[in-house]
C-alpha positions as CSV (number, residue, x, y, z in Angstrom):
1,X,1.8,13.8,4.9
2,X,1.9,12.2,1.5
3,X,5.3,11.5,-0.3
4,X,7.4,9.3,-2.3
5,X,8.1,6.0,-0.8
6,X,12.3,4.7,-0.7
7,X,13.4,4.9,-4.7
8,X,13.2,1.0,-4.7
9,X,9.9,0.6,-4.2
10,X,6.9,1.4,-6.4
11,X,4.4,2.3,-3.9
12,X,3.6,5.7,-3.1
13,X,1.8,6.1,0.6
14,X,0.1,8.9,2.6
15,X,1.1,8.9,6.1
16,X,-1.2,10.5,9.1
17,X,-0.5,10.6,12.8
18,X,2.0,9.7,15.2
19,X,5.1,8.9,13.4
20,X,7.1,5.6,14.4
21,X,4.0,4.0,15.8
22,X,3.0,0.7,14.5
23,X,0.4,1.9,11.1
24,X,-2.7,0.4,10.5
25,X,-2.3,-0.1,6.7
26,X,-5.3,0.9,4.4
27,X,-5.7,-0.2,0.9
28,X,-8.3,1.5,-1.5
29,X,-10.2,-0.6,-4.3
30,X,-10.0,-0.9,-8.0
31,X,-9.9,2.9,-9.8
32,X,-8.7,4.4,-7.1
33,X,-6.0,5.5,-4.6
34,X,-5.1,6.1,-1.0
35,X,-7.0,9.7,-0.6
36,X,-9.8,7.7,-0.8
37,X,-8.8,6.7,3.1
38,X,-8.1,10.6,4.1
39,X,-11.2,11.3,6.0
40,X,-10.9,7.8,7.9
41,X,-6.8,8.7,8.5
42,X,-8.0,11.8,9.8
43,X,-10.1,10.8,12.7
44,X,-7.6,7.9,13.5
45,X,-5.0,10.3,13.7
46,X,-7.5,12.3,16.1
47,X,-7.5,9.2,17.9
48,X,-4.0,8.4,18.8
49,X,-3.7,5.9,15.8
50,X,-1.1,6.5,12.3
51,X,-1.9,5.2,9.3
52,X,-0.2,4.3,6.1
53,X,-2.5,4.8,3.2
54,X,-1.2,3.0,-0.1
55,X,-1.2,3.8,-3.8
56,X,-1.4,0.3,-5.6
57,X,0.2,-0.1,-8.5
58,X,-0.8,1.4,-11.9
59,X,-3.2,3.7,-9.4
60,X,-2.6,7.3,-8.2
61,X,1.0,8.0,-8.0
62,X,2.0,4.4,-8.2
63,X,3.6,2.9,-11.1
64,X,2.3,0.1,-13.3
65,X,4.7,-2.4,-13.4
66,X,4.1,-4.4,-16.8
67,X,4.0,-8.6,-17.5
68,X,2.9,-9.4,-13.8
69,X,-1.0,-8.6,-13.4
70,X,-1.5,-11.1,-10.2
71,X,-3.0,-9.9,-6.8
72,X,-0.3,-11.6,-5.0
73,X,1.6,-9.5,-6.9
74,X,-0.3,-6.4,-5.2
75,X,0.4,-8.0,-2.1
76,X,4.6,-8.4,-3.0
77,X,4.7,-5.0,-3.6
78,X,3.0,-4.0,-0.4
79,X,5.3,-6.3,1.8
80,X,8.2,-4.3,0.0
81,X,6.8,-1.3,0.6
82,X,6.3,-1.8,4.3
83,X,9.8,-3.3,4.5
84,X,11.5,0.0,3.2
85,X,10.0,2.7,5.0
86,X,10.7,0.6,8.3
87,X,9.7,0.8,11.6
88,X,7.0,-1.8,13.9
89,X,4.9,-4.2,11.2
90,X,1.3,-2.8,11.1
91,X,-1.0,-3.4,13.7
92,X,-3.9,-3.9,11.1
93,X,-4.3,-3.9,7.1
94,X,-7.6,-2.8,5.8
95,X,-8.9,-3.0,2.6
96,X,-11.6,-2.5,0.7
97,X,-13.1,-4.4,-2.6
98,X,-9.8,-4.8,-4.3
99,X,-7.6,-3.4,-1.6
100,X,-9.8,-6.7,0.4
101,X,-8.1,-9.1,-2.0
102,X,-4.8,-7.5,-1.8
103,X,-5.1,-7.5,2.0
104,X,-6.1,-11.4,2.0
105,X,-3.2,-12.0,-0.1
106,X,-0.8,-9.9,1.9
107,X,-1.5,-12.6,4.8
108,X,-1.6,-15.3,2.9
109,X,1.9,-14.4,1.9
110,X,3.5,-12.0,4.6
111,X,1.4,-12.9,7.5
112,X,3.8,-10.9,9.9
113,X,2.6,-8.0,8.1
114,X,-0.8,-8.5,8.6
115,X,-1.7,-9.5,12.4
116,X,-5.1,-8.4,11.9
117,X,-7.8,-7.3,8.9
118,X,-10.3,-5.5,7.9
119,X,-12.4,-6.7,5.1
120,X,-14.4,-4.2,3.5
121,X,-16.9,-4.6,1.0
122,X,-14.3,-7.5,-0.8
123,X,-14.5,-11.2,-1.1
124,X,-12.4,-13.9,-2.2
125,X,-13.5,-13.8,-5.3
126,X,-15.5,-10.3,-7.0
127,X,-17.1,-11.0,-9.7
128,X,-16.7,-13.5,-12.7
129,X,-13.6,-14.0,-15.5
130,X,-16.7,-13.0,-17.9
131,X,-18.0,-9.7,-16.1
132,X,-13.6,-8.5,-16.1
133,X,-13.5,-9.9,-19.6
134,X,-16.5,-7.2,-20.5
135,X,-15.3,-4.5,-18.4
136,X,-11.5,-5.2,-19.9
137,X,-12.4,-4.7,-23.7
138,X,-15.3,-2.3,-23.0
139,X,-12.4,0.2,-21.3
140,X,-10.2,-0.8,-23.9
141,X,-12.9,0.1,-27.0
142,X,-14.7,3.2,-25.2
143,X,-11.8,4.5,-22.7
144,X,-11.9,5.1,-19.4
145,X,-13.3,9.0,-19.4
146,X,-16.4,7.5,-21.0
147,X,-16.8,4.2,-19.2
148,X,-16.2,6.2,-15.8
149,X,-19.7,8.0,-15.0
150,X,-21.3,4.3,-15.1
151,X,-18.5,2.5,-12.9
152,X,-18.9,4.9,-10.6
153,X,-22.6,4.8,-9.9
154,X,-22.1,1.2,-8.6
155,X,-20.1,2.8,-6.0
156,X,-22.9,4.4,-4.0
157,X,-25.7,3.8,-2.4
158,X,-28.7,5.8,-4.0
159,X,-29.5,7.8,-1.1
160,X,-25.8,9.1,-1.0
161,X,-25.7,9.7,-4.4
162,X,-28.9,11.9,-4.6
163,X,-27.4,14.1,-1.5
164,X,-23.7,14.1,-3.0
165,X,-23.6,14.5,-6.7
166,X,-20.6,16.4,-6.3
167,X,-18.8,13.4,-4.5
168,X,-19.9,11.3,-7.5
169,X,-18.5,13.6,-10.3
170,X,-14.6,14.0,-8.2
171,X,-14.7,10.4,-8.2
172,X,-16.0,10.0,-11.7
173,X,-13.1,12.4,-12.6
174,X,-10.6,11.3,-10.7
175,X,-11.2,7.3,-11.9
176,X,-10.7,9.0,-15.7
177,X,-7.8,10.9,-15.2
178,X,-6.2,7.5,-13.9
179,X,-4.2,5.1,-15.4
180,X,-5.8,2.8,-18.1
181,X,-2.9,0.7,-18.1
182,X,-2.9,0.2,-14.3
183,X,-6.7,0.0,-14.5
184,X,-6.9,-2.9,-17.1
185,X,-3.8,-4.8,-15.2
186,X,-6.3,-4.6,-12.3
187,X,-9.2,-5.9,-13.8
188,X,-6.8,-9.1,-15.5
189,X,-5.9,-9.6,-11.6
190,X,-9.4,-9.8,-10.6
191,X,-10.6,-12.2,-13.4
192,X,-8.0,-14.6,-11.9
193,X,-8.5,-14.2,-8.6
194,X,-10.1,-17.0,-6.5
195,X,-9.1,-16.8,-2.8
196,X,-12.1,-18.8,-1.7
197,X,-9.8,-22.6,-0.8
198,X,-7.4,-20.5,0.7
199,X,-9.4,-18.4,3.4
200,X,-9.0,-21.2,6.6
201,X,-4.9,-20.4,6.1
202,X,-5.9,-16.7,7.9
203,X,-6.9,-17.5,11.1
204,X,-5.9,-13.7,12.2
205,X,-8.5,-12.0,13.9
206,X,-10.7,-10.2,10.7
207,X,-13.1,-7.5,10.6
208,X,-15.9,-8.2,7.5
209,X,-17.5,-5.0,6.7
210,X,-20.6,-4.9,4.3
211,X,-22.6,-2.1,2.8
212,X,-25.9,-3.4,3.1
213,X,-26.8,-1.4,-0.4
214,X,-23.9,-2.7,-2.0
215,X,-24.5,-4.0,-5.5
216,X,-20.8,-5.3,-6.5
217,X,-20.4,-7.2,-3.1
218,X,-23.6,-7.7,-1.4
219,X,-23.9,-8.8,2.3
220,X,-24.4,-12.5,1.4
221,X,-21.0,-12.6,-0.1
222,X,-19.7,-10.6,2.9
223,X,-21.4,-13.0,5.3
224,X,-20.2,-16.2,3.6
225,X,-16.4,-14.7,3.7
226,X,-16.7,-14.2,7.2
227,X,-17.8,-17.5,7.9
228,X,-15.4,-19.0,5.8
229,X,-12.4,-17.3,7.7
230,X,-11.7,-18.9,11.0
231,X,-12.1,-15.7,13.4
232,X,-13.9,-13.6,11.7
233,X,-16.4,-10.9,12.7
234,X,-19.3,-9.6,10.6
235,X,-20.8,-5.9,10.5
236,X,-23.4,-4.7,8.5
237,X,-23.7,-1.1,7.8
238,X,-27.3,-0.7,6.5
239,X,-27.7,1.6,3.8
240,X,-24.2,2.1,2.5
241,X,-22.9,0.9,-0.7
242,X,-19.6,-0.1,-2.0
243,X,-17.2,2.2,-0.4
244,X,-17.9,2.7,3.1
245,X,-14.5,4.8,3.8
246,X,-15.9,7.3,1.8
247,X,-19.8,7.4,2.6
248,X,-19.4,7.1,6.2
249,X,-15.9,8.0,7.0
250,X,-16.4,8.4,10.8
251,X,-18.6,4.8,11.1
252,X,-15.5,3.5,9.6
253,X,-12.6,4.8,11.7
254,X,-15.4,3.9,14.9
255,X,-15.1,0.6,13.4
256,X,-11.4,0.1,13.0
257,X,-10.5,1.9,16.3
258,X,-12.6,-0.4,18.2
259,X,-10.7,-3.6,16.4
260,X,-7.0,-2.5,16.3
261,X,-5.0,-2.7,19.3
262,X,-4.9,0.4,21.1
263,X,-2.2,2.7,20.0
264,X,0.8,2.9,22.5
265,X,0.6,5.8,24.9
């Protein structure tokens, strides 16, 4: 089901599965939105489990909200979110790349509403103030439609690109029908970002998931965030690039099934 969360708050969500049980929470990264989770949300749902899948803001059907252009932020809006639509606190937030951050901050800030993690392809830190400084004025110069085809081959790993060039041009299309404004807020948020002194605060149990093929966060980054965070786990997926949920849906949902609590009977 996806619809319009309570008029007061900005997010929009996708819901799948049993209704009124405690959601596991999944936030997409930069450029995109919570359909990016629907094949993972389906075989939760097959598996007992309902998910909420969010639209950050200035992404999908979210609004941008101008002047504030922070993760935590991000993470506010989630807590309010959650708070509205009502019912148990997750029973696990998962993010991934800059739904990660959103998710770290989310404990950092709200850590009732995030009992466990799932890291996914994210750090503490993506990138440099000088790579989102060149990605923020080359959007602004060229616009997003052109920029998008490039953006979007950093996303996958070359083997799934060569046997899904279809799943590359939806996404390339989907990123340039999106927000710029809500794009470029995102990539101010990430040029400011450093989570890295703040990682021994979340001592919840966390999931680190890295594509082993993943040229934005590769698997050293993921392995020092994992060891950084104070009960972490680490999983490699060898092969995959920067979005897992959407390369290998079903590895993904086998992963966070096997991490969240068991959904109630």
């Amino acid at each position: 089901m996806s619809a319009p969360a309570p008029s007061s708050t900005p997010l929009h969500y996708r819901r799948h599965g049993p209704v009124g049980a405690a959601p596991l929470v999944l936030l997409h990264s930069l450029g995109g939105n919570g359909s990016q989770w629907d094949a993972v949300a389906d075989a939760l749902g097959r598996r007992g489990f309902a998910t909420l899948a969010l639209d950050l803001r200035g992404h999908g059907r979210s609004p941008t909200v101008p002047g504030d252009d922070a993760i935590p932020a991000h993470a506010d809006a989630v807590a309010e979110t959650l708070g509205l639509l009502g019912g148990p606190p997750p029973a696990l937030v998962a993010g991934v790349s800059f739904g990660g951050l959103v998710a770290l901050s989310l404990a950092l800030r709200h850590p009732r509403l995030a009992p466990r993690l799932a890291l996914i392809a994210t750090d503490a830190r993506i990138g440099t103030p000088e790579t989102w400084r060149e990605r923020i004025a080359l959007v602004e110069s060229q616009g997003l439609p052109v920029v998008a085809p490039a953006i979007i081959r950093r996303w996958f790993s070359p083997s799934f690109a060569a046997a899904h060039p279809s799943a590359l041009t939806g996404a390339a299309t989907a990123l340039a029908a999106g927000s710029p404004v809500g794009y470029l807020a995102a990539c101010r948020a990430l040029a400011s970002t450093d989570l890295s002194e703040q990682l021994p605060q979340i001592a919840v149990p966390a999931l680190v998931v890295a594509g082993g093929a993943d040229p934005v966060v590769p698997p050293d980054s993921m392995r020092r965030l994992a060891s950084a965070l104070p009960a972490a786990t680490y999983v490699e997926l060898p092969g995959l690039g920067h979005l897992p949920p959407l390369e290998a849906p079903a590895q993904v949902a086998s992963l966070l099934s096997g991490f969240a609590p068991p959904p109630a009977s």
